[in-house]
C-alpha positions, 0 to 999 in steps of 0.5 A: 500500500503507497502512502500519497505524501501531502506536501509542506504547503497543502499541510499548512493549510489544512493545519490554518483551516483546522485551526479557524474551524476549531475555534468555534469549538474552543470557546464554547468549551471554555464558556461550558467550563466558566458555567460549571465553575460558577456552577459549582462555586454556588453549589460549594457556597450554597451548601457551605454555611460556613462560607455564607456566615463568614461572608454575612458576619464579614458584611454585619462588621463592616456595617457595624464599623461604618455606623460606630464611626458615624457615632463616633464622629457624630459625638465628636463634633457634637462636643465642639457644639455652641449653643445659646438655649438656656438648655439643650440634649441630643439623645439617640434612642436604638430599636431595643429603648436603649438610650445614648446621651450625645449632647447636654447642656443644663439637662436636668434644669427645671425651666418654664416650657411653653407649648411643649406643654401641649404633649402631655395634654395630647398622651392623657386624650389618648390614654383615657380611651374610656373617656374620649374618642377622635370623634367625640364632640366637645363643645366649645364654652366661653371660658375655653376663648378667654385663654388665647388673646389672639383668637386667630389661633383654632378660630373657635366660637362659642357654643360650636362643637368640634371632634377630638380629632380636630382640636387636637390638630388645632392645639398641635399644629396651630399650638392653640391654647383654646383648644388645649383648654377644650379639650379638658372640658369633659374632666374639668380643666383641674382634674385634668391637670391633676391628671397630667402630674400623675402621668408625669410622675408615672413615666418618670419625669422627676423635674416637671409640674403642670398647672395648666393644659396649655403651656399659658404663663400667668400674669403674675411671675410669683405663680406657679407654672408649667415647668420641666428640663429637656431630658425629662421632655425627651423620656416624654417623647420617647414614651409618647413615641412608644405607646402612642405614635398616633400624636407625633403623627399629627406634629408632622402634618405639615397643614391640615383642613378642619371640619365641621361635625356635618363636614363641611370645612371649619377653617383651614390650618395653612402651615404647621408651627415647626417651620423646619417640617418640609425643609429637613428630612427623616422628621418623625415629628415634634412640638414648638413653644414660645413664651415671654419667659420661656423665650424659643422651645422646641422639640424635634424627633428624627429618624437616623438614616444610618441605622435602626435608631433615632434622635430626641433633640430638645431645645429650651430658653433659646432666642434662636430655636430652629436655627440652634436646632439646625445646627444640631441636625448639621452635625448630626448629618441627616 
């Protein structure tokens, strides 16, 4: 048998063609085998749990890292913090209750408060369930007009009624006086407040005292008023926040439309007192006062967006409210 030779020439062509064509072939082995790499690297790490723990524990530490820098810096800064206010405190609170004083000044100084006043009036409506309810009416008497001497607050009338649900927006966001005084109308201004020191007492604000539902002044200095210190008006906040979300909801309503109890509107609240709501953000909700004696207050909560936590800044005695509490919100990097 004769062997027919291929000369050097028709090889190298066949060896260029063989070649050209094998590529095709090449490429779809290696993409198989890139596949059943990752293949088989999901299955290991899918059936190591090993590897998943190491990898969820490595992403939990740079996580915690990340936030405990952010305290860090935030504590920090907040050191270096100028305040006027007779009395501030910065507290952050984690989703366990637990709580971390960031900043205080003059904390535990009982100081006159102003319409701060207003929160506790809102938790003792809403923890008395047997005695009032959002629609209940009350009517609105002579006596509830005489505490507010700008009567553009709420624009109550005597003889009218309104729901529960509505003056608490009116002395919430319109920091009404007449609708705070309204609203004790079913008790009797006295209880009610009797009521407001018991509740004091049982959430533990241990340097506060009320004398009326509002936050009013008398006229003369010598007379008792109302008066607290900022940290217990943040243990306030936070227990308000825990049991009765529902009252920093309304705070954070930027305006709201009254109505009549036949629905037709009774007036409209164009713009909430807290002029920070709309131009800083995570707000969850808050409460202004301002008084002669008190000068600027402010209370304000905040969501943190870097983590499952938030913020009670309380302000009290300050010629400057939101713009010290905008220096707070600065710092604090929301």
């Amino acid at each position: 048998m004769s062997i027919t030779r291929i000369s050097n020439g028709v090889r190298k062509n066949i060896l260029l063609i063989s070649f050209i064509l094998s590529l095709p072939f090449w490429w779809g082995i290696n993409a198989l085998a890139k596949n059943l790499e990752d293949f088989w690297f999901l299955q290991e790490i899918t059936g190591n749990s090993q590897i998943l723990t190491a990898d969820i524990n490595q992403k939990i530490l740079e996580n915690k890292i990340e936030r405990l820098k952010s305290e860090r810096l935030q504590t920090e800064n907040l050191k270096d913090l100028e305040i006027e206010a007779k009395a501030s405190i910065v507290v952050e609170i984690d989703n366990k209750g637990n709580e971390r004083i960031l900043f205080e000044k003059n904390s535990e100084e009982p100081l006159p408060i102003a319409s701060l006043t207003k929160l506790m009036t809102a938790l003792v409506v809403f923890d008395l369930d047997e005695t009032y309810s959002l629609s209940q009416l009350i009517l609105i008497t002579k006596e509830a007009l005489l505490q507010e001497s700008n009567s553009k607050y709420g624009d109550l009338r005597v003889g009218e009624k309104l729901s529960v649900e509505n003056l608490l927006h009116i002395m919430l966001l319109e920091s009404s006086n007449d609708a705070a005084f309204a609203l004790t109308t079913p008790i009797g201004e006295g209880g009610f407040v009797g009521l407001m020191n018991f509740y004091a007492k049982n959430v533990g604000l241990g340097n506060t005292q009320f004398v009326n539902s509002s936050g009013l002044e008398p006229d003369d200095s010598k007379e008792p008023k109302n008066f607290s210190t900022t940290i217990d008006l943040a243990k306030l906040a936070k227990y308000i926040l825990e049991n009765y979300p529902q009252i920093f909801e309304i705070t954070s309503k930027q305006h709201y439309e009254v109505l009549k109890p036949d629905g037709f509107v009774h007036h409209f609240i164009p713009q909430n007192t807290n002029k920070l709501l709309g131009e800083i953000p995570k707000i969850i909700g808050g409460k202004t006062g301002w008084s002669p004696e008190a000068k600027g207050c402010l209370l304000l909560i905040l969501k943190n967006p870097k983590g499952n936590s938030y913020f009670i800044n309380v302000i009290l005695g300050s010629n400057d409210r939101f713009g010290e509490m905008r220096k707070i919100v600065d710092i604090l990097n929301i």
